[in-house]
N, C-alpha and C positions, 0 to 999 in steps of 0.2 A: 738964468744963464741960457743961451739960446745955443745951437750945434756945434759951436766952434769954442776951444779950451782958450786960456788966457794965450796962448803962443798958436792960436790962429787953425788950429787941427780939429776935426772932428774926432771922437774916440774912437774910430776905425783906422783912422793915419795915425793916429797917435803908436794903436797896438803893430801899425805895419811897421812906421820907424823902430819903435824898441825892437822887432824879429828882424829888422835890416842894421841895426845896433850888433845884434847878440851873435846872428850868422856872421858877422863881421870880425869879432871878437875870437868866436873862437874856430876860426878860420887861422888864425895865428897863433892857437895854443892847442899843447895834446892838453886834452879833455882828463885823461888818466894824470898825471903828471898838475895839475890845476888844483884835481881834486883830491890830490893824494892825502894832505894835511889836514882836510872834513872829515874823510875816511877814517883815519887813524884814528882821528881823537873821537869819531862817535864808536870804533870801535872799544879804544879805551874806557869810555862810559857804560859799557853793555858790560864790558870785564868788571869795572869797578861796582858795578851792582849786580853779579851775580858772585862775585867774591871778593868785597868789602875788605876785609883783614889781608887780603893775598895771600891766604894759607894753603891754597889747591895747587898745584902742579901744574904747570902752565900748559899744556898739551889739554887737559881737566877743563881749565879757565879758560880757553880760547873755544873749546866744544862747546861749553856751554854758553859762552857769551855771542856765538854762532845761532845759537837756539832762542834764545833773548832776541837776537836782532829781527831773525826772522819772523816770531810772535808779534813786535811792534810792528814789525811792516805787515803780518796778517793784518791785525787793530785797524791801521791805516786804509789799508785796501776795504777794509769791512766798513769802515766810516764815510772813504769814497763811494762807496755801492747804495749804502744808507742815503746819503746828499743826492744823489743822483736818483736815486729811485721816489725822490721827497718831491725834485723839481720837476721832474717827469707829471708826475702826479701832480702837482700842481701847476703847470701848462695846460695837460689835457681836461681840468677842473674851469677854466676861463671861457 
């Protein structure tokens, strides 16, 4: 396959269309308000695995499933640092 995708773009126009797509989109939506139903229900999953049975006090369950959330996005943040400092390292290796 040579520079240009089957609908005729290079993968540089491709990535411009999809960010003149996405600017586009949510140009027309609140962002809070879109993402309101993600939010909830990944907060729901952080509650349901740090209190499974729902026997804590909700005040209890919502700290804690605050504390969960925040752990997985450390995780995430640390695995991005990882990826990155992998590519880095391997650009300056060529």
């Amino acid at each position: 396959m040579d520079d240009f995708d089957k609908g005729g773009l290079t993968p540089s126009e491709r990535s411009m269309r999809a960010r003149i797509a996405s600017n586009a989109y949510w140009a027309k939506k609140d962002r809070r308000e879109a993402s309101e139903e993600a939010r909830r229900r990944q907060f729901d999953r952080f509650e349901r695995e740090v209190d499974p049975d729902m026997k804590l006090n909700p005040a209890e369950r919502a700290r804690r499933a605050d504390n969960a959330r925040k752990a997985y996005m450390a995780s995430l943040a640390l695995k991005s640092a990882k990826a990155r400092r992998l590519r880095s390292a391997s650009k300056r290796s060529r």
